[in-house]
C-alpha positions as CSV (number, residue, x, y, z in Angstrom):
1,X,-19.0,1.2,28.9
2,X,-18.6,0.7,24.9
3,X,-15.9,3.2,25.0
4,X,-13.6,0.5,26.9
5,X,-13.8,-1.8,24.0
6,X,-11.2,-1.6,21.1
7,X,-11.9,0.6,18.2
8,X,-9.9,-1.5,16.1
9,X,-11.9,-4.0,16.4
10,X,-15.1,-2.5,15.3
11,X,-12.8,-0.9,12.5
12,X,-12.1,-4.3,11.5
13,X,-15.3,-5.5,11.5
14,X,-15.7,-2.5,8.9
15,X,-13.4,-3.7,6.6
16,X,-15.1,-7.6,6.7
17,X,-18.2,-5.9,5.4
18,X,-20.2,-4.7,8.4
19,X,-21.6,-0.8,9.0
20,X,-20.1,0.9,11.7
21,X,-23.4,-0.2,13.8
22,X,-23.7,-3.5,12.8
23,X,-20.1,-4.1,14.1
24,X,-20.9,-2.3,17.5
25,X,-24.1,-4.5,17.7
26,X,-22.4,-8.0,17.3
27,X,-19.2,-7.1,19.8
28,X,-21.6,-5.7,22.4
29,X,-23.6,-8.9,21.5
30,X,-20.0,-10.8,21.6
31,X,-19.6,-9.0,25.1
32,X,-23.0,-10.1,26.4
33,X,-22.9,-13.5,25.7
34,X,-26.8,-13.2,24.9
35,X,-29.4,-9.7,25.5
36,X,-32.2,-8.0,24.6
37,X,-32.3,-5.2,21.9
38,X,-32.5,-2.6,24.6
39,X,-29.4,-4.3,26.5
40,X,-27.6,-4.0,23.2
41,X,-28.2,-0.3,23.2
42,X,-27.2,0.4,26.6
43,X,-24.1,-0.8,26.2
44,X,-23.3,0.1,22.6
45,X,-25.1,3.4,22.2
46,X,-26.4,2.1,19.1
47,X,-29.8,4.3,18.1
48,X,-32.4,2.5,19.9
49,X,-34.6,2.9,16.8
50,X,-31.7,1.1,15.0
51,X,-30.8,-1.8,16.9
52,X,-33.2,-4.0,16.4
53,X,-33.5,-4.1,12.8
54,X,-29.4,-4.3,12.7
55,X,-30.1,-7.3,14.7
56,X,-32.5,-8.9,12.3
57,X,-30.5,-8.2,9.4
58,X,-27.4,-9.5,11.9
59,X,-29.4,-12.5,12.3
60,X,-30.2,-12.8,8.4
61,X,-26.3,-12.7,7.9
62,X,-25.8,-15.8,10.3
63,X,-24.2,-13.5,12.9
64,X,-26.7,-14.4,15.7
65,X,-29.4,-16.6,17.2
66,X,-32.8,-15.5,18.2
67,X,-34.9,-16.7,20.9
68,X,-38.2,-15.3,20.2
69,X,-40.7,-14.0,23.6
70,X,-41.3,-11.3,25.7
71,X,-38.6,-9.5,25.0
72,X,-36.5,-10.9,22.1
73,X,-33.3,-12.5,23.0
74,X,-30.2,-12.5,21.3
75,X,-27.2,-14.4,21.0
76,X,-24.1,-14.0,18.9
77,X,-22.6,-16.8,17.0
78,X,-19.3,-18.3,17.7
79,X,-16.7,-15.6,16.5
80,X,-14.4,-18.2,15.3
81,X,-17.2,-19.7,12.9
82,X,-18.6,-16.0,11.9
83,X,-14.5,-15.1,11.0
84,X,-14.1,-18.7,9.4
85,X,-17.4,-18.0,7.3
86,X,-16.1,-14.0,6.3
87,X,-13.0,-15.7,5.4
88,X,-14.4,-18.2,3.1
89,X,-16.4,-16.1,1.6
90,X,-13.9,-13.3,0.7
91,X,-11.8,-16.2,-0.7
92,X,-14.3,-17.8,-2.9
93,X,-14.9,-14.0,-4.3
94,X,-11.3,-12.9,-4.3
95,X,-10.8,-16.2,-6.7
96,X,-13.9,-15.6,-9.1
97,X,-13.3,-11.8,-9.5
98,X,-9.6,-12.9,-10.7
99,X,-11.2,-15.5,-12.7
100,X,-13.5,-13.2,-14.5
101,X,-10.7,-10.4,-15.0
102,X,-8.1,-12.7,-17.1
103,X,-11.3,-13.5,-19.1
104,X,-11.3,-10.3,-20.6
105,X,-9.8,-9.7,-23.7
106,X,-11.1,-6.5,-25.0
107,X,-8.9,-4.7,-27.8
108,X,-7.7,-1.4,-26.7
109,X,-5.9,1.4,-28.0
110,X,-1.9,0.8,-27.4
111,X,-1.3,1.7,-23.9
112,X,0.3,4.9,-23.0
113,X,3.9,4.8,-21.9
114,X,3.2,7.3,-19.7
115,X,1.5,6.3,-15.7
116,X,1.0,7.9,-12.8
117,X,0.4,6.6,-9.5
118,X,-0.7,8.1,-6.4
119,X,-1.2,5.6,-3.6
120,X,1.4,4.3,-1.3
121,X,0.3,0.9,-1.6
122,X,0.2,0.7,-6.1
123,X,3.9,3.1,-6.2
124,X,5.9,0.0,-3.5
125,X,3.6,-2.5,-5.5
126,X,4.9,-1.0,-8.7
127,X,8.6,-0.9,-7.6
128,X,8.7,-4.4,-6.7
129,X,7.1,-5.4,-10.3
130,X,10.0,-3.7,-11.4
131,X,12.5,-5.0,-9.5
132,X,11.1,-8.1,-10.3
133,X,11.2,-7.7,-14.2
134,X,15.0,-6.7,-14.1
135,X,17.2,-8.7,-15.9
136,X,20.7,-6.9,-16.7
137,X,21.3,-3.4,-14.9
138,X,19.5,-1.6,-12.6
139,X,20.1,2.3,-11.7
140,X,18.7,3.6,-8.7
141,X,18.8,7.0,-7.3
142,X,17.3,7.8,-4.0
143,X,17.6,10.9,-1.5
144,X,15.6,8.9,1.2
145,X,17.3,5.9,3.3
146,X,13.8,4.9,4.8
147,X,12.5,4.9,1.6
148,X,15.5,2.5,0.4
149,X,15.2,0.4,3.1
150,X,11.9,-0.7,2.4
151,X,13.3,-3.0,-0.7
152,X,16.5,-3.7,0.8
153,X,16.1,-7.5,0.4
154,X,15.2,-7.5,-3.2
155,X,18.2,-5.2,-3.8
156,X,20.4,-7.7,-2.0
157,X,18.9,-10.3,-4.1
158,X,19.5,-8.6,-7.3
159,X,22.9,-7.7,-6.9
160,X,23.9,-11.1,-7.4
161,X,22.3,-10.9,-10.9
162,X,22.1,-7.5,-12.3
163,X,24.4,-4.7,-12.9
164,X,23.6,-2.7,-9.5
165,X,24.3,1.4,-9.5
166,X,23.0,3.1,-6.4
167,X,23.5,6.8,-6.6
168,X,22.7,8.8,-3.1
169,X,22.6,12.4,-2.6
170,X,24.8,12.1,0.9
171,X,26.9,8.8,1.7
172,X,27.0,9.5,5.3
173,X,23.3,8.9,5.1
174,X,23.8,5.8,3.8
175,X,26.3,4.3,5.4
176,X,23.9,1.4,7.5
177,X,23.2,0.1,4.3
178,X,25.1,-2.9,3.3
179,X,25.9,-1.5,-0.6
180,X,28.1,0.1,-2.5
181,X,26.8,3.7,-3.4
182,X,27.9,6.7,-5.8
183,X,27.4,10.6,-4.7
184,X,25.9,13.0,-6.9
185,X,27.7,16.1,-7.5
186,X,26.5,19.6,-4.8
187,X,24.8,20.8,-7.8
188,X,22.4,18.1,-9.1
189,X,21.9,18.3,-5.1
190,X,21.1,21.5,-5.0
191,X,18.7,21.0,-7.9
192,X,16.8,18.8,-7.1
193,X,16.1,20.3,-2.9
194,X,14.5,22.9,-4.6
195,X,12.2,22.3,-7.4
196,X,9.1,24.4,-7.5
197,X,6.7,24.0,-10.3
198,X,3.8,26.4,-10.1
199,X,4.4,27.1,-6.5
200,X,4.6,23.5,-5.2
201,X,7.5,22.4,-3.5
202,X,8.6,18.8,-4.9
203,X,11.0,16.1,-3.5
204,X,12.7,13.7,-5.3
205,X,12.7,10.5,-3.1
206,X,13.8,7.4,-5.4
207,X,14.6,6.7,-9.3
208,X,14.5,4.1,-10.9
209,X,15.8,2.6,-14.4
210,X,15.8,-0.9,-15.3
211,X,17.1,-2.5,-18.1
212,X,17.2,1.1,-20.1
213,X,13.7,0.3,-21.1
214,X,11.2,1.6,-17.9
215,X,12.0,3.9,-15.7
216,X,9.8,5.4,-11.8
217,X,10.7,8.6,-10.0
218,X,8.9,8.8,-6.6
219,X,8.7,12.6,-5.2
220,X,6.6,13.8,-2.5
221,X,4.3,16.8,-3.2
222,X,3.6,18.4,0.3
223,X,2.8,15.8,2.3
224,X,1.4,13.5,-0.5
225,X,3.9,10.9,-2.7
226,X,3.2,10.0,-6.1
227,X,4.5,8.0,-8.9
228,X,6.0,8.5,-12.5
229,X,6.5,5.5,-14.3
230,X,7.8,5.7,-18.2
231,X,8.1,2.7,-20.4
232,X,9.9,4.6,-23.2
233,X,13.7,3.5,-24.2
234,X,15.1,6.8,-25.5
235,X,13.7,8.4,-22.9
236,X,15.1,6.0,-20.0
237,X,18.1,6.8,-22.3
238,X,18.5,10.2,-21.6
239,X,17.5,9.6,-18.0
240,X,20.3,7.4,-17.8
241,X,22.8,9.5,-19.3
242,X,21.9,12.5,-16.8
243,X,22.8,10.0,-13.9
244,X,25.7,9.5,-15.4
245,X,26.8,13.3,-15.9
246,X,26.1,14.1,-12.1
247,X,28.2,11.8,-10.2
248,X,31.4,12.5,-8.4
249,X,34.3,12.7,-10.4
250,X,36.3,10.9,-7.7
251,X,33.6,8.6,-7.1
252,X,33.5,7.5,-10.8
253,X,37.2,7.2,-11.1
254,X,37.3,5.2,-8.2
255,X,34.2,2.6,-9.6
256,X,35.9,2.2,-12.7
């Protein structure tokens, strides 16, 4: 019977701060309307040596009413009010933590120019800080048009106020994409389809350089992607100036 009720949902419940059991305990309680500890289990499958003291510690939390006799009855809370209260609550904490982190004012050693990042979520974070920062000229590479696509407003955006180079490895692939792009030549192609460092295969999916001053490269390693980012001039110079050496020759004429 449990198996008919959305695993997202006790997924959810997860990520609000409940165990696994806890959230199967309140939506079967959710589902019941009101029931015994054993009723719980029946439906849920929770351990029956479990499920009453996840219903005490339920009840603790403010997720349910008890109404004590012979045997226990349970009743959940008003969803609305429990999500209303979670919500608060993560609010409240969300807002302190930040509070307490721009407190901190330790002196560190000079940061390194040199990141990497290796979650999906902190690399498209990270491009958009950059995006964001750029004030004059922005040269991107990619090899990936679903990648691109993902920051096709802010590139929209900034090409009404920064110098805007977008350098493909095919056009054609391109061509849904309302921007002006520059091909590399079959060789820097060629190159970079097959790099292989100590037997790993990786893909160069987007570069970045903004401003001349920081540069990311995004390449997928197997089926992982991670993140370079470099906040070093000369080298976002010499970046730069092997962009500039692989390009069409017709393509550049034609720019200029």
């Amino acid at each position: 019977m449990f198996s008919q009720i959305n695993p997202q949902l006790i997924s959810n419940l997860e990520k609000l701060g409940l165990t696994e059991n806890e959230a199967k305990a309140y939506v079967g309680l959710v589902s019941l309307r009101e029931a015994t500890a054993r009723e719980i289990h029946e439906l849920t499958n929770v351990p029956r040596a479990k499920v009453y003291e996840l219903l005490k510690v339920l009840a603790k939390k403010g997720y349910l009413e008890v109404r004590q006799g012979t045997p226990t009855y349970f009743r959940a809370v008003d969803p609305k009010q429990i999500i209303g209260k979670i919500k608060d609550e993560f609010l409240d904490c969300v807002t302190e933590t930040l509070n307490q982190l721009n407190e901190l004012s330790y002196e560190l050693p000079k940061s390194s120019p040199v990141w990497c990042i290796q979650s999906e979520w902190g690399i498209k974070n990270r491009i958009r800080e950059i995006l964001a920062g750029a004030k004059e000229e922005l040269i991107i590479f990619s090899s990936s048009p679903e990648y691109l696509q993902e920051f096709e407003a802010e590139l929209q955006k900034l090409a009404k106020t920064c110098r805007l180079i977008l350098i493909v490895n095919e056009l054609e692939r391109f061509s849904s994409m309302p921007f002006k792009f520059r091909e590399v030549t079959k060789e820097f192609k060629d190159s970079i389809n097959n790099i292989v460092i100590d037997g790993t295969q990786y893909n160069e999916e987007l570069f970045i350089i903004a401003d001349g001053k920081e540069s990311i490269g995004v390449h997928s390693v197997g089926n992982k992607r991670e993140a370079v980012v470099i906040r070093m001039p000369i080298v976002c110079y010499m970046q730069k100036l092997i962009y500039s050496k692989v390009l069409e020759p017709s393509l550049i004429k034609k720019d200029q």
